[in-house]
C-alpha positions as CSV (number, residue, x, y, z in Angstrom):
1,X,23.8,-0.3,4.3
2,X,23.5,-2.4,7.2
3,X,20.7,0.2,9.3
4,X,18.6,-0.4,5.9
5,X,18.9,-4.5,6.2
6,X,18.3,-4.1,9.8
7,X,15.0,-1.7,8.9
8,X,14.0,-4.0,6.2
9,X,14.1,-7.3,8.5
10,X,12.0,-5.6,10.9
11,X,9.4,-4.8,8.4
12,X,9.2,-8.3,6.6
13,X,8.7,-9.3,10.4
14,X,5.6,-7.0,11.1
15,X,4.0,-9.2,8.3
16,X,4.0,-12.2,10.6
17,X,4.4,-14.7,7.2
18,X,7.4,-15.9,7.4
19,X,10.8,-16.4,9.6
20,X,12.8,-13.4,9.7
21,X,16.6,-13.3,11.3
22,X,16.2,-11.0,14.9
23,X,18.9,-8.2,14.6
24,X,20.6,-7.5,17.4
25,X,23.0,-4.6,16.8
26,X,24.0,-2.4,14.0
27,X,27.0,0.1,14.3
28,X,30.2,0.9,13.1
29,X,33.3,-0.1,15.3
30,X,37.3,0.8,14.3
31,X,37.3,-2.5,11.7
32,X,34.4,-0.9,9.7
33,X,30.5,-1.6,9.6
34,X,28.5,-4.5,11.2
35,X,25.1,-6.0,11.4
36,X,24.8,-8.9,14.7
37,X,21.9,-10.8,13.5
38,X,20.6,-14.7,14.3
39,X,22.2,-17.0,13.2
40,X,19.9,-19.8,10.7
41,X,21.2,-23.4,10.9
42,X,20.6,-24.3,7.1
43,X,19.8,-27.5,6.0
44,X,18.9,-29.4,2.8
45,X,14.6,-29.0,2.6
46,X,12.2,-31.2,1.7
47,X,9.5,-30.8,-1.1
48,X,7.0,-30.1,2.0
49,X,9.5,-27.5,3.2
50,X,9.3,-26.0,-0.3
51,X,5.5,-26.0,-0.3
52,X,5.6,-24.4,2.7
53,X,8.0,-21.6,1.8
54,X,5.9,-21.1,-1.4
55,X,2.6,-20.5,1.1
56,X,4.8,-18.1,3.6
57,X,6.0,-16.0,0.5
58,X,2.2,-16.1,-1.2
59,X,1.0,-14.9,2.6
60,X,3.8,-12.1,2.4
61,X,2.9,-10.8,-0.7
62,X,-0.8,-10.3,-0.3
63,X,0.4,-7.2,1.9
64,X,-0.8,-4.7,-0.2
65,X,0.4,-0.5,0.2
66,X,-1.0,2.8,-1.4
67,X,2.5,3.0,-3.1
68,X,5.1,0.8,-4.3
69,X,8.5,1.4,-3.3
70,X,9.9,2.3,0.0
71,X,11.2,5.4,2.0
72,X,14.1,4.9,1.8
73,X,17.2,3.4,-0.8
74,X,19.0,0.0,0.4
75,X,21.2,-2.5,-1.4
76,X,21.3,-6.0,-2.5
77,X,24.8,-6.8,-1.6
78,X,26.7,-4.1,-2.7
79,X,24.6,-2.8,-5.6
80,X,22.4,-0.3,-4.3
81,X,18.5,-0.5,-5.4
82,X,16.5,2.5,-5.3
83,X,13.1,2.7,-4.0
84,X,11.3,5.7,-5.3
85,X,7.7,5.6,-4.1
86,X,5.7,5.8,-6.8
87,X,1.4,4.5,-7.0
88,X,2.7,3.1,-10.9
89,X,4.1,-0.3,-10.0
90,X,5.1,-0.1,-13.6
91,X,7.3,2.8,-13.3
92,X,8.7,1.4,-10.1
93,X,9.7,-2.2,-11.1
């Protein structure tokens, strides 16, 4: 679960739209799984910061790919979401 987070960080980050966490290590240790990753100080926005979010994520999404899906299966939490590549976005969403 955590090598597919770490994967899909590292992709939003090749789209250069938006701030993604750096990971630094992913493994598995005698406690169970891990993911090290940067830590975000949070903080209550603004309605600029919100207008700028909303032109990062329009900037991320113009990425465009001959299919729709991904290579591999991941998890949102702990409910796994499939990814079959597939050119029907249709079928896909």
């Amino acid at each position: 679960m955590f090598e597919a987070e770490a994967e899909g960080l590292a992709e939003l980050k090749k789209a250069d739209a938006i701030r993604v966490p750096k990971v630094y290590d992913v493994g598995t240790d005698s406690d169970g799984a891990y993911i090290e990753m940067e830590r975000f100080e949070l903080k209550r926005g603004t309605e600029r910061d919100a207008a700028t979010l909303g032109q990062q994520l329009a900037t991320l999404h113009k990425r465009t790919a001959d299919l729709h899906g991904w290579h591999r299966d991941n998890t949102i939490g702990p409910t796994p979401q499939h990814n079959p590549q597939t050119k029907d976005w249709i079928a896909f969403f």
